[in-house]
C-alpha positions as a printed NumPy array, in Angstrom:
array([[172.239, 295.045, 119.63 ],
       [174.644, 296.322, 116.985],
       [176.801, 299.207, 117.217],
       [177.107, 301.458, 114.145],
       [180.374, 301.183, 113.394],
       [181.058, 297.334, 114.435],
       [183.633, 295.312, 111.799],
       [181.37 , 293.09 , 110.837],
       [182.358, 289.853, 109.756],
       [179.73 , 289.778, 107.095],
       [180.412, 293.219, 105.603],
       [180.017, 293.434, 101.959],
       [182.245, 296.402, 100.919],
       [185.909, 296.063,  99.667],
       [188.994, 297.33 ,  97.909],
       [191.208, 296.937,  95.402],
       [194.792, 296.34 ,  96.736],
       [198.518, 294.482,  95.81 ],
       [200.079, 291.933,  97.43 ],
       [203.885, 292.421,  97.951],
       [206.506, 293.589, 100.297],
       [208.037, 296.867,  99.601],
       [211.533, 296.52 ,  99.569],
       [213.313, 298.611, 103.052],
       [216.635, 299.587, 103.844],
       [218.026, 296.612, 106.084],
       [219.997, 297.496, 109.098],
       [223.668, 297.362, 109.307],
       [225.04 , 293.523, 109.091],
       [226.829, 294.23 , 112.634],
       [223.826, 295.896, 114.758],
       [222.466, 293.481, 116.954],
       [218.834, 293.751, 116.8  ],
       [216.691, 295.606, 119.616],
       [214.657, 293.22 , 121.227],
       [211.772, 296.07 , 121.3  ],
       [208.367, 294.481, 121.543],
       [207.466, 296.071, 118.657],
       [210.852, 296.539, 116.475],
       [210.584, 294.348, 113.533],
       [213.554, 295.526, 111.409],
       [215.387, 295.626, 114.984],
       [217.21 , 298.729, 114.239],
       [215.818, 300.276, 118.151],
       [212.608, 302.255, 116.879],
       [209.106, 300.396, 117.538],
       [206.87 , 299.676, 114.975],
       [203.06 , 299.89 , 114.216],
       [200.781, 297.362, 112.48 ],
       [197.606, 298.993, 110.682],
       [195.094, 296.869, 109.574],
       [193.   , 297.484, 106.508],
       [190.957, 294.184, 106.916],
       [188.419, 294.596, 104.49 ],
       [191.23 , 295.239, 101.517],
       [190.767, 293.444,  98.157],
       [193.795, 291.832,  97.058],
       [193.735, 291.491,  93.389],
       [189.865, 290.571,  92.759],
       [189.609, 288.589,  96.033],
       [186.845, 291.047,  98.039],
       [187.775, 291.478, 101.615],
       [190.972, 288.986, 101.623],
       [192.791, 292.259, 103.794],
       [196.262, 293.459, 104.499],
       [198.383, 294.536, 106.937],
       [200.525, 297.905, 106.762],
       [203.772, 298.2  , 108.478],
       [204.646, 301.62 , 109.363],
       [208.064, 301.798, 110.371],
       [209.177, 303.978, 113.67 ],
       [212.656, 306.33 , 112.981],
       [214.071, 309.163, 114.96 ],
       [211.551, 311.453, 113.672],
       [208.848, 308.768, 114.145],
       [206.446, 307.112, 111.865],
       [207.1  , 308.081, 108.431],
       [204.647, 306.985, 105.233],
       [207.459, 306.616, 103.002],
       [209.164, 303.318, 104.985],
       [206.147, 301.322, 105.214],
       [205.621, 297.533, 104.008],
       [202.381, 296.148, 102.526],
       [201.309, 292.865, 103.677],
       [198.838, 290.327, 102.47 ],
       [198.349, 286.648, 101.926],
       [199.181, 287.503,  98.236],
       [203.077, 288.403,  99.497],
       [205.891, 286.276,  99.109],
       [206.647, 283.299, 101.418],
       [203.151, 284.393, 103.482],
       [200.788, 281.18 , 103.5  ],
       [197.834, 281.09 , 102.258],
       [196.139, 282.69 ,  99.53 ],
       [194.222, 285.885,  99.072],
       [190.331, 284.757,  99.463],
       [187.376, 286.764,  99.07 ],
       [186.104, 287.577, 102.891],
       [189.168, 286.07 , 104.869],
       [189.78 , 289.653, 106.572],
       [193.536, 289.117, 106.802],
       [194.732, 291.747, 109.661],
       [191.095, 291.785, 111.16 ],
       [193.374, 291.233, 114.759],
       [197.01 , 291.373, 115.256],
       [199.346, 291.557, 118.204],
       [203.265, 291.754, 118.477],
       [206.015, 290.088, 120.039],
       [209.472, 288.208, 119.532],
       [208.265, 284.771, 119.562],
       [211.519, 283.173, 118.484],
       [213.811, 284.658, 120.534],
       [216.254, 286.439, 117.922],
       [216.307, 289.787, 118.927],
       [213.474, 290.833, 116.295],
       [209.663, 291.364, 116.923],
       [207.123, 289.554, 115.098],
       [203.841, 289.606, 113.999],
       [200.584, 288.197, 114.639],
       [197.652, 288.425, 112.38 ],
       [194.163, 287.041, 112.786],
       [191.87 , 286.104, 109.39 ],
       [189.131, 285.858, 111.579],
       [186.615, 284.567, 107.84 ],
       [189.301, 282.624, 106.836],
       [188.182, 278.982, 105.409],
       [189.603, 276.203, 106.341],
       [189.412, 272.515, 106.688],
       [190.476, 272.112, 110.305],
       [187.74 , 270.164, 112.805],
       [184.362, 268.356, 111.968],
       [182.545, 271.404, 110.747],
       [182.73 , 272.426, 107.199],
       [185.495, 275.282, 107.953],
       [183.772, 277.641, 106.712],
       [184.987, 281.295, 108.33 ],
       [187.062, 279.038, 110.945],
       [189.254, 282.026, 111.476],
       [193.034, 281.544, 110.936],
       [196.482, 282.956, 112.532],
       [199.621, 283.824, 110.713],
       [202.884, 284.87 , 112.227],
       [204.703, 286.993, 110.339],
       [209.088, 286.914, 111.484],
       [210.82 , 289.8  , 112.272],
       [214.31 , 290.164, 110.17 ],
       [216.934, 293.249, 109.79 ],
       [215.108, 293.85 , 106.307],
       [211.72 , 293.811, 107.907],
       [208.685, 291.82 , 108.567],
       [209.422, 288.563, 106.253],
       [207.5  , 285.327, 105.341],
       [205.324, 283.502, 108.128],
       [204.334, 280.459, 109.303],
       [200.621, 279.524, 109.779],
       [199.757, 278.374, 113.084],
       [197.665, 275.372, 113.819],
       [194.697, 275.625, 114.821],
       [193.548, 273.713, 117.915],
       [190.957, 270.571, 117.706],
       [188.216, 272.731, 117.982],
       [184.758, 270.446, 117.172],
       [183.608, 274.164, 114.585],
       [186.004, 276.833, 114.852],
       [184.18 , 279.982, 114.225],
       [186.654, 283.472, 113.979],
       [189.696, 281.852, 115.32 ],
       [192.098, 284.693, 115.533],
       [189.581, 287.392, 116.089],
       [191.075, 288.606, 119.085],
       [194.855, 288.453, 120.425],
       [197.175, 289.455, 122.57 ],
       [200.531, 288.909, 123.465],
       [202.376, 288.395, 127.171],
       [205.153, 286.311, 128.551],
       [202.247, 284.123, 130.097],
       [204.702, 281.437, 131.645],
       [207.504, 283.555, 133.251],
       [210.22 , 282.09 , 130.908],
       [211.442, 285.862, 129.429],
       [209.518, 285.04 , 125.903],
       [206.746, 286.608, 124.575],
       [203.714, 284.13 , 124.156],
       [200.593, 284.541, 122.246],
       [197.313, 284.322, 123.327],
       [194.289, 283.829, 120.932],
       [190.311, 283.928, 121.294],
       [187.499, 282.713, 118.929],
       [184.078, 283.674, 117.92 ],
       [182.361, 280.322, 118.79 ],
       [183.511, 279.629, 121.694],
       [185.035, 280.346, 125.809],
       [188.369, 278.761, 124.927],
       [191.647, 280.845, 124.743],
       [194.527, 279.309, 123.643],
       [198.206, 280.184, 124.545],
       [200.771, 279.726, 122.108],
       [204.481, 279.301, 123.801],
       [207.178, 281.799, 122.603],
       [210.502, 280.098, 121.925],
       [213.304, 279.739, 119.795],
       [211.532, 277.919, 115.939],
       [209.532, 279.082, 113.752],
       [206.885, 276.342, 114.151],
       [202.868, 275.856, 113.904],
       [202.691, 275.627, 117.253],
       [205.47 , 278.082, 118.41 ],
       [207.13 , 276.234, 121.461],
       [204.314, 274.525, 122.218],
       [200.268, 275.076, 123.047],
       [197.613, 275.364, 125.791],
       [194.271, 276.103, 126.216],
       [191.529, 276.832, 128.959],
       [188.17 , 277.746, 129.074],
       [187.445, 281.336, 130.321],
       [184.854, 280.048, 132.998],
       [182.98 , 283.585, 133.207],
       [181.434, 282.822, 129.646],
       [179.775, 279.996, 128.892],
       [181.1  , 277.53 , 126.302],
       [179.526, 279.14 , 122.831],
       [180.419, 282.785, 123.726],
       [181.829, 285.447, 121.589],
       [185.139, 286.516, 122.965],
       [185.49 , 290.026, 121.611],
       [188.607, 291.346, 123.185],
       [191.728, 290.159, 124.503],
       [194.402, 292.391, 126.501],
       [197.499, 291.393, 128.99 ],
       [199.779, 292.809, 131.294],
       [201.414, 291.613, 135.036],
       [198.066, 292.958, 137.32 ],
       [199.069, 291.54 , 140.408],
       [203.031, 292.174, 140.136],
       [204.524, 288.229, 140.026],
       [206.289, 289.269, 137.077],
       [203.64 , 287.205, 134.573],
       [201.555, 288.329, 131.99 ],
       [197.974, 287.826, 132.928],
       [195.107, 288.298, 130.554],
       [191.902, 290.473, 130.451],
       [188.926, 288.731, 128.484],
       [186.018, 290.204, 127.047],
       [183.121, 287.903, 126.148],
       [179.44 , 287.875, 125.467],
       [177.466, 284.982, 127.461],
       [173.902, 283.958, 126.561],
       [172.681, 285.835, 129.574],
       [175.492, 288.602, 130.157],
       [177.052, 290.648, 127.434],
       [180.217, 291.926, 126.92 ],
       [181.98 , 290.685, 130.148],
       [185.31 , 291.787, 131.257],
       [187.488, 288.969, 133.097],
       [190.661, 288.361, 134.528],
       [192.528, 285.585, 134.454],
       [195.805, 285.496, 136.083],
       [199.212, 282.987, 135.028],
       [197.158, 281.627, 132.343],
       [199.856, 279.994, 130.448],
       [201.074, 278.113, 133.642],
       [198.817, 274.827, 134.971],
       [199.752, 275.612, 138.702],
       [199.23 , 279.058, 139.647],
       [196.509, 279.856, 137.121],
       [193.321, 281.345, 138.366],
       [189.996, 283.39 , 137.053],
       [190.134, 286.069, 139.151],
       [186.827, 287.456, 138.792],
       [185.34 , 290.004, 137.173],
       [185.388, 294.344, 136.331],
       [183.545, 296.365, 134.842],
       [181.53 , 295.133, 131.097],
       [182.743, 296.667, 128.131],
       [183.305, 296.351, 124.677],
       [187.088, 296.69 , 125.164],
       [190.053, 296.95 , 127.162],
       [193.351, 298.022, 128.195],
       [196.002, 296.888, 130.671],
       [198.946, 299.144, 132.245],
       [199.93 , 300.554, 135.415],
       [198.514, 303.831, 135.361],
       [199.361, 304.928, 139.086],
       [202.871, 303.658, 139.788],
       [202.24 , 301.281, 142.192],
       [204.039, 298.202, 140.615],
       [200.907, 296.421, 139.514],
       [199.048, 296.971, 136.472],
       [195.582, 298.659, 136.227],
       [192.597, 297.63 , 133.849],
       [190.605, 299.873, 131.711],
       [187.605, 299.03 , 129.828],
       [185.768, 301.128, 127.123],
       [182.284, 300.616, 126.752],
       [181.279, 302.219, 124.182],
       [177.8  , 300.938, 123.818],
       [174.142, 303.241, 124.05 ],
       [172.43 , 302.299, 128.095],
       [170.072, 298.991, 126.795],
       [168.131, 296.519, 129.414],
       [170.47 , 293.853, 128.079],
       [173.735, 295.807, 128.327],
       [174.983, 296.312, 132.206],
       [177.228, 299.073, 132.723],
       [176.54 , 301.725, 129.839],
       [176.398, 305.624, 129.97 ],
       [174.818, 307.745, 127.436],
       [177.595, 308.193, 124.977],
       [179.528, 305.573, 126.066],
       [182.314, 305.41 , 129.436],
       [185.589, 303.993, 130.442],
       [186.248, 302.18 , 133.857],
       [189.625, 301.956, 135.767],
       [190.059, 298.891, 137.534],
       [192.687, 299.118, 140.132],
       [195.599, 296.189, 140.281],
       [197.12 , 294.367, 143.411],
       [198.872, 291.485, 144.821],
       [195.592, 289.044, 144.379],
       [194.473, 290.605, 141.102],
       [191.81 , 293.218, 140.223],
       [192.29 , 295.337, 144.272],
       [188.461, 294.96 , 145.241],
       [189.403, 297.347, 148.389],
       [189.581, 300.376, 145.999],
       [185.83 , 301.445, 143.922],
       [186.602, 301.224, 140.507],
       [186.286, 304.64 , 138.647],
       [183.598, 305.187, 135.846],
       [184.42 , 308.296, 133.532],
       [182.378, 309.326, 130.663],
       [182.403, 312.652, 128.927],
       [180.154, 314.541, 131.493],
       [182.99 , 314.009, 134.161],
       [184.234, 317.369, 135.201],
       [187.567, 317.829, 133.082],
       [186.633, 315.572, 130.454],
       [186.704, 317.635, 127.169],
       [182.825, 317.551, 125.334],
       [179.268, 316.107, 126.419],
       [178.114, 312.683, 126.659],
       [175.61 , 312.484, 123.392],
       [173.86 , 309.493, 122.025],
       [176.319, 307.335, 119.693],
       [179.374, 308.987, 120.313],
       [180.866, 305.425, 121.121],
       [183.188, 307.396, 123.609],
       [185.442, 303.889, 125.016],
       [184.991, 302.209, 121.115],
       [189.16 , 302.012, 121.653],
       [191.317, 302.547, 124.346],
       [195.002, 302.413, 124.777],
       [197.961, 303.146, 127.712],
       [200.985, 304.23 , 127.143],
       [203.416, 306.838, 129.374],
       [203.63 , 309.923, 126.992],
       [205.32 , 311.999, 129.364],
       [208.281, 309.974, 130.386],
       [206.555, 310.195, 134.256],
       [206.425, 306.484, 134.823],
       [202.733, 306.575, 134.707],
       [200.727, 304.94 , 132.178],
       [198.069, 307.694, 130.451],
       [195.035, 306.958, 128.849],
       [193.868, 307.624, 125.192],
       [190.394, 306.982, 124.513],
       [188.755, 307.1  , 120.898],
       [185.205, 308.236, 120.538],
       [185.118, 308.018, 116.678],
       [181.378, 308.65 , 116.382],
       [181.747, 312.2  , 118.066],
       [180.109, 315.16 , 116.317],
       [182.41 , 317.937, 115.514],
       [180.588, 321.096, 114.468],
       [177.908, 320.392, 112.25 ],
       [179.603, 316.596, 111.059],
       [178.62 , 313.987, 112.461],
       [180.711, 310.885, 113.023],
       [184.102, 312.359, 112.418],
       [185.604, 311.488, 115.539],
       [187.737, 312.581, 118.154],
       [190.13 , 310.912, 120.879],
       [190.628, 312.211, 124.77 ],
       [193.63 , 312.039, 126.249],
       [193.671, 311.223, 130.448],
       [196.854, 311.564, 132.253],
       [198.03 , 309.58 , 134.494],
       [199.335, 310.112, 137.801],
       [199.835, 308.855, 141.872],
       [196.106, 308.817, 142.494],
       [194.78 , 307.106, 138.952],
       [193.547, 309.167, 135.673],
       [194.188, 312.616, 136.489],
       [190.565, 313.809, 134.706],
       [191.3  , 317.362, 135.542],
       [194.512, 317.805, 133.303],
       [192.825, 316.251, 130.352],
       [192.632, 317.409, 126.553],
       [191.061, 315.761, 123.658],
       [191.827, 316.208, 119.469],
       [190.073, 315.954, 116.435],
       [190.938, 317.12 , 112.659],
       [189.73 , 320.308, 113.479],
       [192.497, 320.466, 116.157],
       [195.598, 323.317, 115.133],
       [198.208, 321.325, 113.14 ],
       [196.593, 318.041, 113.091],
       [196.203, 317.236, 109.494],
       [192.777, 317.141, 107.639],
       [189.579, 318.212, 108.602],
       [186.689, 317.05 , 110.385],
       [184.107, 315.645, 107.943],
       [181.521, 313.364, 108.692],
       [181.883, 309.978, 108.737],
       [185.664, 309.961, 109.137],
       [185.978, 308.174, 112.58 ],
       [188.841, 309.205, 113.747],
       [189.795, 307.445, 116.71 ],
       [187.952, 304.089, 115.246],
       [191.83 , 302.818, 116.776],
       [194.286, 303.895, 118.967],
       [198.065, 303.202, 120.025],
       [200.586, 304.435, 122.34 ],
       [203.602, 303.056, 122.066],
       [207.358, 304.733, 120.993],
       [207.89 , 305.231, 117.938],
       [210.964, 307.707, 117.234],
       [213.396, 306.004, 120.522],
       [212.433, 309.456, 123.234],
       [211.404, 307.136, 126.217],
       [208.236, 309.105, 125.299],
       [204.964, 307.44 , 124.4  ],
       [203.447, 308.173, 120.631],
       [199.973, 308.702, 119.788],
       [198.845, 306.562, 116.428],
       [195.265, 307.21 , 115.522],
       [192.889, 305.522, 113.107],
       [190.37 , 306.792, 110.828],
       [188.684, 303.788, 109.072],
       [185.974, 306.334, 107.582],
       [188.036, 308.67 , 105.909],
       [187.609, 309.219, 102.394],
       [184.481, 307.673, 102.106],
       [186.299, 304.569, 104.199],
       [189.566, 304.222, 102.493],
       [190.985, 304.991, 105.731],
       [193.694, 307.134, 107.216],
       [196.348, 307.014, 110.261],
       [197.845, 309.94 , 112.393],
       [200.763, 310.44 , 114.437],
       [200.919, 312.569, 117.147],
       [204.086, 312.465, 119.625],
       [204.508, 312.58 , 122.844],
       [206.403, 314.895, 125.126],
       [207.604, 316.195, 128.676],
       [204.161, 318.384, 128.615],
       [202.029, 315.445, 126.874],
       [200.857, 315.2  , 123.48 ],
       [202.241, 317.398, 120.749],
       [200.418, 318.573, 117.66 ],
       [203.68 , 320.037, 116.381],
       [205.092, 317.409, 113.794],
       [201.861, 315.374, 112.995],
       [202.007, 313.532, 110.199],
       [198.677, 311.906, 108.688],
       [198.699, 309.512, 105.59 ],
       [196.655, 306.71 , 103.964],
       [197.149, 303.216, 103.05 ],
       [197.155, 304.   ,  99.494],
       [201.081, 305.645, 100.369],
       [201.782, 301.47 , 101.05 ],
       [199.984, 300.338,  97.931],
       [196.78 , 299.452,  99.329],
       [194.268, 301.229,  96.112],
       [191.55 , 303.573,  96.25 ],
       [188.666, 301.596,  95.669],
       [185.885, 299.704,  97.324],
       [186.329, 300.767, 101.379],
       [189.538, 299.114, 102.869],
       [188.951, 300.74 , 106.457],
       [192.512, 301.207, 106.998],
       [193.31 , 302.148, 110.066],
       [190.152, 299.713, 111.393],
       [192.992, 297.868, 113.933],
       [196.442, 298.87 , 115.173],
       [198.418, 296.53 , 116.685],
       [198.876, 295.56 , 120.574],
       [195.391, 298.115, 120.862],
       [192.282, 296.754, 122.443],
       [188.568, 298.216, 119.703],
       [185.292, 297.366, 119.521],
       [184.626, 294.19 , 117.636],
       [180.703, 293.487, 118.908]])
């Protein structure tokens, strides 16, 4: 079973698009650079990555891009952005009809100087690695963080899979081993095996170094679909959240905990299906809760839909997912949830946590970016649930759309707003930002919002909106930007 607005691997629509780095203004020679997980010019404001993964470069269809919208102290802004591709100096590779270049990316400082880098999966990408012919083995580039910006990138070696399918189709990025460095973890579309990548201090195909396991949960020629990490039972390691599809049981949502470390790693069993997910600690507790979006229509062969689509809260503890708590379903018939659960509003498609409100709680954004606004269909909308002591505080939520006062646009169908979502920092306020995605707009060029956070939650007042066309990616074919944001868990089944 398909969902309508899955990024499908085989999609046959593209855009025109060039290739090079737009040139920023570096930060001062003296500043010593952040260390923000997400700062890659280092100059203290985080970052966000927006994919546009089904970008033409030149007259390669669907090679994709990457565009870096740079955080200030007024937040993201469209005119200090950076266009990325394969086609861009000192990247490897080459532009390549249907490599879908940004179709995943995650951040982190993998070598240990001060400046975040970037991840980014080709999931169709070609190559000759393993027996099989190589044919849409999947690639992963990491792009390094400087005081000018993202620059060049190092390809990272792919492991001796027997046929890699989508390698780098889903990532995420934790300090796995305890060490203080971030680490990389990558997932496949032809198989159970995720692979950790060691952060450390070169700038090598292998990072520091490499290890893999086999998510036991799925059998060995699943899908994985999603990927997300965070410290759920409080031993101050990263653990990781995998989302699979087995022969027999789809879209799976498992835990593994310490999985970059031989000794203390452990599956530590399963929560609630879902097509994806989202790991922070949402009730201040010291141990980091799980939330998983399904955004899927109630089938025989899909366990744990809604009509409409739901999100579950999985509570965290000292042994993992805490089974002596009921994990809590909400969907858009919950009382305090704004809207109605309809068919195919893929309510869950994306989900994100962040604290917006500077209360040490980590809130909940959810996208639902085939909701019907008015008469239009498909245009999209994204619910915000605070967080608080006793979990997501349903009763003091609020949802927006383009239809929303002083969000820019309007709500047209087949926009699908929400189609991504990130909370993260961006203008340096302590205060989680909302980034939104659009893929659909303008006939699926694609479009990103900013929304920032304050003391009383979200703000409208500011909101900037803007298109990957502002970066140099061109108007035609359908680019989907805003398909992926980085570090933010979507729909990929």
């Amino acid at each position: 079973m398909k969902h309508p607005l899955r990024i499908a691997l085989t999609a046959a629509t593209a855009a025109a698009l060039t290739g090079g780095l737009l040139t920023l203004t570096a930060a001062p020679a003296s500043a010593a650079p952040s260390g923000l997980d997400s700062d890659f010019n280092g100059d203290g404001y985080r970052d966000v990555a927006v994919s546009a993964p089904y970008a033409a470069v030149a007259s390669a269809d669907q090679a994709g891009a990457v565009v870096i919208s740079y955080g200030s102290a007024k937040g993201l802004d469209s005119a200090n952005s950076q266009l990325i591709s394969q086609s861009s100096s000192a990247v490897p590779g080459a532009s390549e009809k249907d490599d879908l270049f940004g179709f995943a990316t995650a951040s982190g400082d993998f070598n240990s100087d001060g400046y975040a880098d970037l991840a980014v999966g080709a999931a169709a990408e070609d190559t000759t690695t393993g027996v099989g012919t190589g044919e849409n083995s999947g690639a992963v580039t990491v792009l390094w963080g400087s005081s000018s910006g993202l620059s060049g990138g190092t390809a990272l070696e792919l492991p001796p899979l027997n046929y890699p399918v989508g390698y780098g189709s889903a990532l995420a990025v934790g300090d796995f081993d305890g060490d203080g460095r971030a680490d990389l973890a990558v997932g496949s579309n032809g198989s159970n095996g995720v692979f950790i990548y060691y952060g450390g201090t070169q700038k090598s195909g292998t990072l520091a170094g490499r290890h893999g396991f086999a998510a036991t949960a799925l059998d060995e020629s699943s899908n994985i679909t999603s990927l997300a990490a965070g410290d759920i039972n409080g031993d101050g390691l990263a653990d990781l959240v995998v989302g699979g599809n087995n022969d027999k049981d789809y879209l799976k949502q498992s835990v593994y905990l310490s999985p970059g470390t031989r000794l203390t790693f452990s599956h530590a069993g399963d929560v609630s299906h879902g097509t994806a997910a989202a790991v922070g600690d949402i009730d201040g507790d010291g141990y980091a809760d799980i939330v998983t979006g399904h955004s899927m229509e109630p089938h025989a062969f899909l366990p744990g839909t809604s009509l409409g689509g739901n999100v579950t809260l999985t509570y965290g503890s000292a042994t993992g997912p805490d089974t002596s708590r009921m994990p809590v379903t909400i969907t858009q018939d919950t009382t305090g949830i704004p809207g109605a659960s309809e068919a195919n509003d893929a309510f869950g498609y994306s989900v994100t946590l962040g604290d917006i409100n500077g209360d040490g709680h980590a809130d909940l954004a959810v996208g639902a970016p085939y909701e019907t606004v008015g008469t239009e269909e498909a245009t999209g909308s994204v619910t915000v649930i605070p967080g608080a002591a006793a979990g997501l505080s349903t009763g003091t939520s609020y949802a927006y759309n383009q239809g929303s006062a002083d969000v820019p646009g309007a709500s047209e169908g087949g926009d699908w707003f929400g189609s991504a979502v990130r909370l993260t920092d961006t203008n340096g306020d302590a205060k989680a930002d909302l980034a939104v995605g659009g893929a659909g707009e303008n006939n699926h060029l694609g479009a990103l919002w900013s929304l920032k956070g304050a003391a009383t939650g979200l703000t409208t007042t500011g909101a900037v909106s803007y298109s990957g066309t502002t970066a140099g990616v061109a108007t035609t074919g359908h680019p989907e930007f805003g398909s992926r944001i980085s570090d933010a868990s979507v729909c990929d089944v």
